[in-house]
MIDOGU-122427 format. One record per atom (N, C-alpha, C): atom name; residue in three letters; x, y, z. Coordinates in steps of 0.001 Angstrom, whole numbers. Example, Ala and Ser with C-alpha at 12.3 -4.5 7.8 and 13.67 -1.06 7.14 Angstrom:
MIDOGU-122427
  a   r       x       y       z
  N ALA   13190   -5690    7800
 CA ALA   12300   -4500    7800
  C ALA   13200   -3300    7800
  N SER   12850   -2250    7080
 CA SER   13670   -1060    7140
  C SER   12900      30    7870
***
This chain:
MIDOGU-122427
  a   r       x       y       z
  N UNK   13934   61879   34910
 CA UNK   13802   62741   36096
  C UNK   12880   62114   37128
  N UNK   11724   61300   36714
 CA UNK   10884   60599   37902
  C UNK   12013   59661   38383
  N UNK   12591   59241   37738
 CA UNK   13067   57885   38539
  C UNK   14216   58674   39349
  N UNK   14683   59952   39179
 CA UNK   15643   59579   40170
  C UNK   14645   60304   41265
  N UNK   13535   61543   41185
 CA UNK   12833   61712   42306
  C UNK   12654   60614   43555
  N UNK   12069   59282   42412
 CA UNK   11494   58447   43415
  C UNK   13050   57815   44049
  N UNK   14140   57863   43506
 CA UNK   15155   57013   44548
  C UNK   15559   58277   45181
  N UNK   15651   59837   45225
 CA UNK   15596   60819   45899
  C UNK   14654   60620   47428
  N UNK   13407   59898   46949
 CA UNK   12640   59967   48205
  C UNK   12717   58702   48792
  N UNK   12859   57752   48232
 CA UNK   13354   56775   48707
  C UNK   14494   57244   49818
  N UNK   15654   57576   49291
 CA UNK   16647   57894   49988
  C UNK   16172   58351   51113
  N UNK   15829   59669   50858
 CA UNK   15464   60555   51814
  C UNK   14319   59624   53160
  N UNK   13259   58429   52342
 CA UNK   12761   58485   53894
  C UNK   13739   57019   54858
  N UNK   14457   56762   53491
 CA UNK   15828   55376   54591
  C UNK   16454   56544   55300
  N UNK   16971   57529   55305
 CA UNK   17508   58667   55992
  C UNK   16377   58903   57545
  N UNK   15514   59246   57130
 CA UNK   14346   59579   58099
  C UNK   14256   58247   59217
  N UNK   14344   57421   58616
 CA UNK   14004   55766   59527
  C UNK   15405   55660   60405
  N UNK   16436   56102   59531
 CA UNK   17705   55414   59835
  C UNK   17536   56813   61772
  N UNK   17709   57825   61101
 CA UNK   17166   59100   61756
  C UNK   16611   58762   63588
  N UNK   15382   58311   63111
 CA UNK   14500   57740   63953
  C UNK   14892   56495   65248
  N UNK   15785   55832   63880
 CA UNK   16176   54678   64800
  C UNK   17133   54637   65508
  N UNK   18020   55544   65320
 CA UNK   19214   56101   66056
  C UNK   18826   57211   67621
  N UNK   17531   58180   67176
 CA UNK   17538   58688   67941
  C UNK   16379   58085   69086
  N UNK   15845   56656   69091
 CA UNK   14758   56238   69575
  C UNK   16012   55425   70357
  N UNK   17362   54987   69517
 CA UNK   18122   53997   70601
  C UNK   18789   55145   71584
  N UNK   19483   56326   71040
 CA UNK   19754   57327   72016
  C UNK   18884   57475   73324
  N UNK   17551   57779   72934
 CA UNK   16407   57867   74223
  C UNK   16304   56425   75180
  N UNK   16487   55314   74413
 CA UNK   16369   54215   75329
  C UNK   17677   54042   76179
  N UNK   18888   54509   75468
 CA UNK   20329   54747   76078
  C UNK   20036   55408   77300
  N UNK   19711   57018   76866
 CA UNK   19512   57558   78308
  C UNK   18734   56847   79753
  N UNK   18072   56325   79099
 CA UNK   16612   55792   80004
  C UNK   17542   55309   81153
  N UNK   18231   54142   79947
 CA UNK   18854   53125   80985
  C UNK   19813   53670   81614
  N UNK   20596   54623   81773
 CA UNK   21538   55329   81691
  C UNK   21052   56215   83378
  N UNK   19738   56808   83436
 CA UNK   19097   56991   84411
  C UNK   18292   56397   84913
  N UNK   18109   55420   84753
 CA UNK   17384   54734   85489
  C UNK   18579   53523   86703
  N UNK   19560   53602   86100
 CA UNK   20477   52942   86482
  C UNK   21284   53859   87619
  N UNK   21299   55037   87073
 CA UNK   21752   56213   88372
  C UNK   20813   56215   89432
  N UNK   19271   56256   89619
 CA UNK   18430   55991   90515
  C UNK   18646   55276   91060
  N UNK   18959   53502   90750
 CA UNK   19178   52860   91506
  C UNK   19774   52640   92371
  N UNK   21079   53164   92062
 CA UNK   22212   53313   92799
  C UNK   21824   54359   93686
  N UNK   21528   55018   93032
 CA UNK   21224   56138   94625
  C UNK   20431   55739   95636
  N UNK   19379   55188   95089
 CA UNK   18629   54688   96381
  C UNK   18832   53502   96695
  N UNK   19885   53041   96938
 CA UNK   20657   51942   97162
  C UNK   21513   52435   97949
  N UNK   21876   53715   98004
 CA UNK   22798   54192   98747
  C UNK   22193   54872   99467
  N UNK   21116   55462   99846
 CA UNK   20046   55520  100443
  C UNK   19755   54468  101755
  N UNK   19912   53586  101577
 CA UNK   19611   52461  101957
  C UNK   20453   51806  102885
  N UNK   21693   52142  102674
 CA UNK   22949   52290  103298
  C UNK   23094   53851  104422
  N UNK   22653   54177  104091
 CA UNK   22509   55201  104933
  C UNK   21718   55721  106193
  N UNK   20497   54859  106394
 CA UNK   19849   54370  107207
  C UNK   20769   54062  108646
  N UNK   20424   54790  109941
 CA UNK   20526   54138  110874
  C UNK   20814   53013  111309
  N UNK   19817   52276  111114
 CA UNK   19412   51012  111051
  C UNK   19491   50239  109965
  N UNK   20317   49374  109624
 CA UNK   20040   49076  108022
  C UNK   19302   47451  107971
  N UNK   18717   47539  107170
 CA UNK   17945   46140  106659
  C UNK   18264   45576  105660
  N UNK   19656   44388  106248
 CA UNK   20344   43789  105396
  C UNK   19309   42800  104526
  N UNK   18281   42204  104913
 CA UNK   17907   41447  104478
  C UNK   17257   42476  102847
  N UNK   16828   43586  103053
 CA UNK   16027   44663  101774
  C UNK   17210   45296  101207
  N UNK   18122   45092  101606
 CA UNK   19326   45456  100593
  C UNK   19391   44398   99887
  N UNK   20193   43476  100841
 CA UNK   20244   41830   99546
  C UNK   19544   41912   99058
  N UNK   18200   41751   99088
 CA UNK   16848   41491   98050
  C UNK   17559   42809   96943
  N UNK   17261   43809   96990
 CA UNK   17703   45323   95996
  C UNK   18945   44359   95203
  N UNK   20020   43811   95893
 CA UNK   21049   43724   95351
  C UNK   20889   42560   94060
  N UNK   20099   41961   94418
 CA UNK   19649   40492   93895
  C UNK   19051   40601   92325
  N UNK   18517   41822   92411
 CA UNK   17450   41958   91339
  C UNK   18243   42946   90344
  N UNK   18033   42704   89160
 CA UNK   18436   43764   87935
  C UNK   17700   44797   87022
  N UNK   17660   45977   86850
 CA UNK   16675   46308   86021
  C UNK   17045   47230   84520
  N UNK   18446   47028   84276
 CA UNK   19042   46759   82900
  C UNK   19463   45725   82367
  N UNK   19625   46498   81041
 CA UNK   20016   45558   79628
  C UNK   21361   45701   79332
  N UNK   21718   44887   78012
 CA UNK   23121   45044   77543
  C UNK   24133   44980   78494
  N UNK   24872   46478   77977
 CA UNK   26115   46947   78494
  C UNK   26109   47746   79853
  N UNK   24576   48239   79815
 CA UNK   24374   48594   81267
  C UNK   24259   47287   82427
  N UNK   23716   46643   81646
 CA UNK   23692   45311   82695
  C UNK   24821   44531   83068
  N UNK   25657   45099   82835
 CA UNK   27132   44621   83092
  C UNK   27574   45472   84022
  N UNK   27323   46753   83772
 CA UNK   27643   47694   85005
  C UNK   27134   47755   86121
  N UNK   25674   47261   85817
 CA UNK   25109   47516   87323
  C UNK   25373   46280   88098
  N UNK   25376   44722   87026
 CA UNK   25882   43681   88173
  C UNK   27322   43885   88677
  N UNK   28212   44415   88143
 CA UNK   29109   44530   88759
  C UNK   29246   45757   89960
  N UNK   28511   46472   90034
 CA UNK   28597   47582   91224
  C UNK   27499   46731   92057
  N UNK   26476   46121   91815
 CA UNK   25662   45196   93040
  C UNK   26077   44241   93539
  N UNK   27184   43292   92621
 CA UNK   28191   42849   93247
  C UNK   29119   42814   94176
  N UNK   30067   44535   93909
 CA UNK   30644   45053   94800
  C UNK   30413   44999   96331
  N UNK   28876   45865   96212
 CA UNK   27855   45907   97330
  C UNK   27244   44785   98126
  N UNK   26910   44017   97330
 CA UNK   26332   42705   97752
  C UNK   28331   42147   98912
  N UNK   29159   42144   98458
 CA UNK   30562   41864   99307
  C UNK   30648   42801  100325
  N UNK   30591   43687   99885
 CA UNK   30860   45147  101348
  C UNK   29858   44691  102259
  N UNK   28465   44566  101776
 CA UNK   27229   44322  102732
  C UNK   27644   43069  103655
  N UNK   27900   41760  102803
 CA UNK   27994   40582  103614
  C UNK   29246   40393  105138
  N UNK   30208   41568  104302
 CA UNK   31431   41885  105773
  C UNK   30800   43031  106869
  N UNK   30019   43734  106560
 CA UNK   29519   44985  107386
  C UNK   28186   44133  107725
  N UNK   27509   42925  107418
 CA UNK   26461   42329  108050
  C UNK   27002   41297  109058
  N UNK   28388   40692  109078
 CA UNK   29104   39812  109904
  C UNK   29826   40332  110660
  N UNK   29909   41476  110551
 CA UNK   31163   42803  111640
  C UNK   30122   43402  112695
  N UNK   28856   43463  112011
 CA UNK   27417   43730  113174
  C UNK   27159   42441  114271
  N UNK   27053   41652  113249
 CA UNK   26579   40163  114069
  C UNK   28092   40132  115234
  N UNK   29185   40118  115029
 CA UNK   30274   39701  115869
  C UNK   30388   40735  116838
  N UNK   30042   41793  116339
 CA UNK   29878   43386  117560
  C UNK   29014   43303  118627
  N UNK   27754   42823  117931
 CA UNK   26532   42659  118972
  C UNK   26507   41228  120041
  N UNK   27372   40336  119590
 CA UNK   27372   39213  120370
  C UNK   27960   39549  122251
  N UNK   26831   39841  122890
 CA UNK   27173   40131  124220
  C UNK   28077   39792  124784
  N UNK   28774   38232  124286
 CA UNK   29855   37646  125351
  C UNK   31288   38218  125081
  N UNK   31195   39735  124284
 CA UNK   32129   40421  123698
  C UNK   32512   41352  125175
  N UNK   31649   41385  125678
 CA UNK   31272   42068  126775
  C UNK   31339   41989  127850
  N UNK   31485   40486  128065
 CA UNK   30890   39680  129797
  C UNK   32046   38844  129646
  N UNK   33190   39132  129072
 CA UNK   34146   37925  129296
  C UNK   34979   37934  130631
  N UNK   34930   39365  131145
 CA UNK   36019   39438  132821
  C UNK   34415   39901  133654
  N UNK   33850   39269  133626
 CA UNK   32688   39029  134648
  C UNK   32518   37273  135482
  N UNK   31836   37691  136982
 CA UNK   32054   36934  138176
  C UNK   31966   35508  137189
  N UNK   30376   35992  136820
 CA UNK   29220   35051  136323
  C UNK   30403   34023  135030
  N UNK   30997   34685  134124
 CA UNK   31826   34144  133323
  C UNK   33237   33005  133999
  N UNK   33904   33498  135059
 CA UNK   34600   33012  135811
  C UNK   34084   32158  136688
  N UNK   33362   31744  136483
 CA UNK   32472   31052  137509
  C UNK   32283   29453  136502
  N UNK   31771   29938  135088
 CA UNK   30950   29278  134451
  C UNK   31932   28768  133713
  N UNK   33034   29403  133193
 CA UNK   34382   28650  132570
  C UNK   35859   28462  132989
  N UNK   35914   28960  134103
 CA UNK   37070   28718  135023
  C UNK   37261   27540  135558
  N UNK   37773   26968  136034
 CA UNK   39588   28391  135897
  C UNK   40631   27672  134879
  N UNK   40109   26984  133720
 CA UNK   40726   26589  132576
  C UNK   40207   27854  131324
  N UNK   38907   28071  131422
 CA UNK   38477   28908  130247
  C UNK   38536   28463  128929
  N UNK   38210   27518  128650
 CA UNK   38552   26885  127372
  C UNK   37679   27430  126529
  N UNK   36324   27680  127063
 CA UNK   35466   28337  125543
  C UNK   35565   29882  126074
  N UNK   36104   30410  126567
 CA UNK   36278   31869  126353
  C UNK   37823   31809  125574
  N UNK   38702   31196  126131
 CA UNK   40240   31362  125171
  C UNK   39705   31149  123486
  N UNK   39104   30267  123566
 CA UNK   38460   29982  121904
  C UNK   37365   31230  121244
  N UNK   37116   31500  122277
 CA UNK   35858   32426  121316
  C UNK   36827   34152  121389
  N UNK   37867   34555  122171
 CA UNK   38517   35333  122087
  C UNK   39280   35076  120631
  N UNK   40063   34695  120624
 CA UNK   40786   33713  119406
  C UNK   40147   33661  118117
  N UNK   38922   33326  118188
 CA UNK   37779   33522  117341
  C UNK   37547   34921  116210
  N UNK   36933   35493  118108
 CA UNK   36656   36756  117489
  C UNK   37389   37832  116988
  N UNK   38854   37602  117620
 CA UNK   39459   39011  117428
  C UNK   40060   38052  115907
  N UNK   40270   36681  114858
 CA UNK   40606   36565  114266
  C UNK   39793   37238  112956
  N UNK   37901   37088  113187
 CA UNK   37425   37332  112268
  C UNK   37521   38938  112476
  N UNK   37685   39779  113457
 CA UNK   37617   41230  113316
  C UNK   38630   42054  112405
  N UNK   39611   41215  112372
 CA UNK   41112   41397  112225
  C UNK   40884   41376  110197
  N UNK   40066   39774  110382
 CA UNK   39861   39514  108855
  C UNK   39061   41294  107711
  N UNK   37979   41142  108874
 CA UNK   36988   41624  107969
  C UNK   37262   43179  108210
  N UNK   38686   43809  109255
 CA UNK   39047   44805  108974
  C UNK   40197   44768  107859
  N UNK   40571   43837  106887
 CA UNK   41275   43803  106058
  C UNK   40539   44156  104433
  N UNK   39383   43230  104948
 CA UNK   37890   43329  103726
  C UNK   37833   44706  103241
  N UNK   37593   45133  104675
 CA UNK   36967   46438  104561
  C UNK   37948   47840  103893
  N UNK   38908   47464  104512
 CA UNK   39871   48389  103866
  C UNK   40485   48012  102329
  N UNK   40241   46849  101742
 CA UNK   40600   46688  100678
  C UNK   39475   47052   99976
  N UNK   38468   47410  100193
 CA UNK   36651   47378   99128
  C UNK   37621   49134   98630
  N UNK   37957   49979   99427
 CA UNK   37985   50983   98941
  C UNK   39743   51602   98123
  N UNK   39674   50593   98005
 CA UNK   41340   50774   97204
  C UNK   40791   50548   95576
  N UNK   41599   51106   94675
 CA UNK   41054   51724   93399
  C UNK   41337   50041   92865
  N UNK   41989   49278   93165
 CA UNK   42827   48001   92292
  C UNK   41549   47063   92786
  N UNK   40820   47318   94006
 CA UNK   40023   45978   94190
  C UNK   38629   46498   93716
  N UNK   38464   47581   93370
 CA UNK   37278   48432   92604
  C UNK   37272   48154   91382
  N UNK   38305   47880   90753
 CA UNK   38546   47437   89436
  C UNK   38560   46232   89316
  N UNK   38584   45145   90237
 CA UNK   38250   43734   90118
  C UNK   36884   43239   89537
  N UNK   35890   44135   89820
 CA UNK   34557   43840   89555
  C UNK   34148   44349   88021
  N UNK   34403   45464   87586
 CA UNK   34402   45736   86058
  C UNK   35572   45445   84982
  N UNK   36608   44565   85439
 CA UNK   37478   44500   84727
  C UNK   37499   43444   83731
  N UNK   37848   42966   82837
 CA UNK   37604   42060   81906
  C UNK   36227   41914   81600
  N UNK   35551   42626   81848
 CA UNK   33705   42343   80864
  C UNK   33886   42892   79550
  N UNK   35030   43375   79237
 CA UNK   34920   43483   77771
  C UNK   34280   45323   77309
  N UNK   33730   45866   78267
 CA UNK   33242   46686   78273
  C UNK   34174   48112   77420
  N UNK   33365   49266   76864
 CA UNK   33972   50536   76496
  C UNK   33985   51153   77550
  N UNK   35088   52033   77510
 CA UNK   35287   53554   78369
  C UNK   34376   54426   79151
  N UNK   32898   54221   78074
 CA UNK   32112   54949   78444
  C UNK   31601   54506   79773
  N UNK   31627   52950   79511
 CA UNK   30807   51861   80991
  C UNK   31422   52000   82105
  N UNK   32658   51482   81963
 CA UNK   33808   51913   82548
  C UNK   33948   53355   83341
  N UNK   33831   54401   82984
 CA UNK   33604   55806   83678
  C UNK   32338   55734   84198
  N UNK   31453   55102   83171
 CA UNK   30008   54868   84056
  C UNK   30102   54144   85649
  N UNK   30577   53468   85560
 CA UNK   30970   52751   87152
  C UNK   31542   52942   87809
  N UNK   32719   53997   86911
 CA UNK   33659   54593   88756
  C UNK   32823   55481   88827
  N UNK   32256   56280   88122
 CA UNK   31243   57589   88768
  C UNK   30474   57113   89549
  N UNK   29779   56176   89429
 CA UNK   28370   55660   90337
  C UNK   29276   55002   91369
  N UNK   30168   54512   91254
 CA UNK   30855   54247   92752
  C UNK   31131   55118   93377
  N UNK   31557   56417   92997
 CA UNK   31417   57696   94015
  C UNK   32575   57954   94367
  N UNK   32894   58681   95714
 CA UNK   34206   59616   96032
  C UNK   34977   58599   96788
  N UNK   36143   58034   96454
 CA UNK   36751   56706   97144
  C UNK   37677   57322   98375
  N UNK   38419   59112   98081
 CA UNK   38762   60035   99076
  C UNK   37864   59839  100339
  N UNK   36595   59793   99713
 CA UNK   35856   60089  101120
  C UNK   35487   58817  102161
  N UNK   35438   57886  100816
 CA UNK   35597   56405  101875
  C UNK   36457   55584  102563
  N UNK   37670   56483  101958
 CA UNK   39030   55912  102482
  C UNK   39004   56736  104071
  N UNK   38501   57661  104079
 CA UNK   38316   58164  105461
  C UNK   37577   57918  106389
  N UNK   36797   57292  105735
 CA UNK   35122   56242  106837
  C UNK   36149   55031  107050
  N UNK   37134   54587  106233
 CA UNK   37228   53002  106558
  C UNK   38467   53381  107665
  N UNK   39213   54607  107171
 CA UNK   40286   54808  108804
  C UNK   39617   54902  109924
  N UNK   38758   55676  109498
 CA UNK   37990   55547  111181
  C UNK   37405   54259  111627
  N UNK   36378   53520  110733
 CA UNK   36283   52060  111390
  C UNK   37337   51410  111645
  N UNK   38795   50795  110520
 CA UNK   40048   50726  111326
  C UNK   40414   51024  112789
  N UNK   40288   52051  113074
 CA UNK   40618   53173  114267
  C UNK   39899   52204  115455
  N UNK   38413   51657  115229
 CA UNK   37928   51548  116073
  C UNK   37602   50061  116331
  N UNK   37875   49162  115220
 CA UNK   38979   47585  115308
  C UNK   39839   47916  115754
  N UNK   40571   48417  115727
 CA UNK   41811   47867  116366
  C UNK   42088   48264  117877
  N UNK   40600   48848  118350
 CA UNK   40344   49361  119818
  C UNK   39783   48090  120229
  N UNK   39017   47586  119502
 CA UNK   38029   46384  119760
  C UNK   38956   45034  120106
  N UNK   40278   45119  119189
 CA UNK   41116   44050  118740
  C UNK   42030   44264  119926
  N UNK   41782   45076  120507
 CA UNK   43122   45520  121601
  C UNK   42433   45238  123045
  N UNK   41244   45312  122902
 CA UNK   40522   44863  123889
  C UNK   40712   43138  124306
  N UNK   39999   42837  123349
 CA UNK   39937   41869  123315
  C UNK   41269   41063  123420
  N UNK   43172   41523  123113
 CA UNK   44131   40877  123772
  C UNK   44369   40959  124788
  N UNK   44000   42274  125592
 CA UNK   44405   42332  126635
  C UNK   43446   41308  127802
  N UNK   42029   41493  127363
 CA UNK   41228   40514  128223
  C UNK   41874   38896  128069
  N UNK   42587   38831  126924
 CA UNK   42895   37518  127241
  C UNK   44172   37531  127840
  N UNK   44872   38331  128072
 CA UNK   46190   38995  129204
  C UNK   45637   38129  130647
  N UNK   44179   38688  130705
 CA UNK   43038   38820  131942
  C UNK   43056   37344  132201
  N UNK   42807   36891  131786
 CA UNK   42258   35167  131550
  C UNK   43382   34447  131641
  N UNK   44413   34422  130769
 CA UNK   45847   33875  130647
  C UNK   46283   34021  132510
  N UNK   46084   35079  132797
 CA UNK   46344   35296  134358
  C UNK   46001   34420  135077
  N UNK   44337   34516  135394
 CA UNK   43344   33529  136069
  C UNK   44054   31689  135231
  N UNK   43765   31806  134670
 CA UNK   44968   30247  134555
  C UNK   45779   30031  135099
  N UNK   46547   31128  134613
 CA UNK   47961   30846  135869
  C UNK   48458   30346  137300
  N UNK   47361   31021  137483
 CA UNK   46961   31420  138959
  C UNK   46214   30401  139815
  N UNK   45453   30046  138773
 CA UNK   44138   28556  139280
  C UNK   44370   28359  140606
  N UNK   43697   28103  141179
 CA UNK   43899   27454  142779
  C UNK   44149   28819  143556
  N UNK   44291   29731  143317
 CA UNK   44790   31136  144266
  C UNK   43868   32283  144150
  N UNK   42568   31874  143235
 CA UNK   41102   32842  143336
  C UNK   40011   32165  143411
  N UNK   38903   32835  143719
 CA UNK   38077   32360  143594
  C UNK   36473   33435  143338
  N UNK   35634   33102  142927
 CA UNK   34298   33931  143118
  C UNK   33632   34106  144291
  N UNK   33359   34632  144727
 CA UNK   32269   35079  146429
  C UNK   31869   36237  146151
  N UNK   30905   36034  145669
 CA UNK   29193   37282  145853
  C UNK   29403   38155  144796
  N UNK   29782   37600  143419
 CA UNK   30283   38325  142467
  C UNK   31309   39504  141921
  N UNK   32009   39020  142786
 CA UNK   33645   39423  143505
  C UNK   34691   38409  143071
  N UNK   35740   38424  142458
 CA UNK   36842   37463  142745
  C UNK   37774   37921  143334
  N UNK   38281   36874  144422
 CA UNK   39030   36972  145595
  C UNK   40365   36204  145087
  N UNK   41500   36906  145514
 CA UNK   42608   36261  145681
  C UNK   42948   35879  146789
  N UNK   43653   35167  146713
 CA UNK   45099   34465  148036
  C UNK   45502   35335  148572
  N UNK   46571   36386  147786
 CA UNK   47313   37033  148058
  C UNK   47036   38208  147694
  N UNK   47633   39836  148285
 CA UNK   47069   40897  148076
  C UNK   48490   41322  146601
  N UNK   49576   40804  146153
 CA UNK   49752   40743  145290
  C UNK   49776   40220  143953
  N UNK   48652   39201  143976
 CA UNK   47857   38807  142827
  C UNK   46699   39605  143049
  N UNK   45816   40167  143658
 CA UNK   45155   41116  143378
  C UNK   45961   42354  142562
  N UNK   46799   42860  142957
 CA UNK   47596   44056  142707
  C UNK   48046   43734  140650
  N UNK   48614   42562  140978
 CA UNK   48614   41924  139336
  C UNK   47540   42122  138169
  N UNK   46117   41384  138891
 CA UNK   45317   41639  138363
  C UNK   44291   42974  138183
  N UNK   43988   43484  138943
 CA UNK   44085   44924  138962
  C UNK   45192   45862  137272
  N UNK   46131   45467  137655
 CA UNK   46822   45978  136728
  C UNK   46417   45913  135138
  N UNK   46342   43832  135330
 CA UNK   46320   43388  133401
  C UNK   44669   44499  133387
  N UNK   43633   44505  134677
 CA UNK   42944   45082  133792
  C UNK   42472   46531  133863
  N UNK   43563   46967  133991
 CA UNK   43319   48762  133570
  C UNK   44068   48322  132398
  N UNK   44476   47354  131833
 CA UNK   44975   47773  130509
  C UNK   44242   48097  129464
  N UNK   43192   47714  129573
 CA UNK   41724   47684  129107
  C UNK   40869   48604  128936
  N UNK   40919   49827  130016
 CA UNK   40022   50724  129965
  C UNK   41211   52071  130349
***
């Protein structure tokens, strides 16, 4: 009867340890589990900003602060992000470039006329990369290129649901990206018709000219022409 007490308690405290060690990995599960939801949120946080500070996102994006199987999830959703960021940090830079702006101005016609060779190029340019990175953009939120980033890591179901959840409502982003769409292809429409504008002034060479930040035609029906290509515009 002692001996089986003592493999009774034996048993009983491998039970207790086993116990322990299961529910000490459960608690470290959760940890990571929330601590990994924080991140993301204030990461999305971050994105949400007015003003955003690409450079303190990259840095956020750069850095990891899980293990394992979580650490598979979160590089692949900072991944994601880290791509969305780098097209929405080059769609800013190409927006803000003033000469987006000043291309049917005196000062411009003056300075690249009446061939226009670096405005035909930087039109060409720009409306190619707008065109691009409105393709980017609308593909980040399609379910097949969401699944590019967690797919083959080998991962369970659980990770897997873990990452479309923390990626969030794709309904609702498919409706942010129609509207940026909406407003490329205002940008993109601009920008052909100004080169409508320009293609003209080529044409034309020798029959305008600049005076007092005015361009003058020859004739009052190449004014009437031009006039026209550019109400197409506004």
């Amino acid at each position: 009867m002692g001996k089986k007490k003592i493999i009774f308690i034996v048993i009983g405290i491998i039970i207790l340890i086993l116990i322990g060690i299961f529910g000490y990995m459960m608690i470290q599960d959760l940890r990571q589990q929330t601590n990994l939801v924080n991140e993301i949120s204030e990461i999305s946080q971050m994105f949400n900003q007015s003003t955003l500070d690409y450079d303190a996102i990259e840095q956020r994006l750069s850095t990891n602060i899980s293990t394992g199987d979580y650490l598979v999830v979160e590089k692949s959703l900072k991944e994601y992000l880290s791509d969305v960021t780098n097209s929405m940090r080059e769609l800013q830079t190409t927006l803000e470039d003033e000469r987006i702006t000043t291309l049917l101005t005196a000062q411009n016609y003056s300075e690249d006329g009446p061939d226009f060779i670096n405005t035909k190029e930087y039109i060409q340019n720009t409306r190619s990369t707008l065109e691009r990175i409105k393709e980017e953009m609308i593909s980040y939120v399609k379910e097949e290129k969401i699944n590019e980033y967690i797919n083959d890591k080998g991962l369970d179901r659980y990770y897997v649901d873990l990452y479309n959840e923390l990626m969030g409502d794709t309904q609702t982003a498919q409706a942010d990206i129609e509207e940026l769409e909406k407003s490329l292809d205002d940008v993109i429409s601009m920008l052909t018709n100004s080169e409508a504008v320009i293609d003209f002034l080529i044409e034309n060479k020798g029959q305008w000219e600049v005076q007092d930040e005015n361009i003058v035609f020859t004739t009052d029906d190449l004014v009437s022409q031009y006039n026209q290509y550019v109400s197409n515009i506004y």
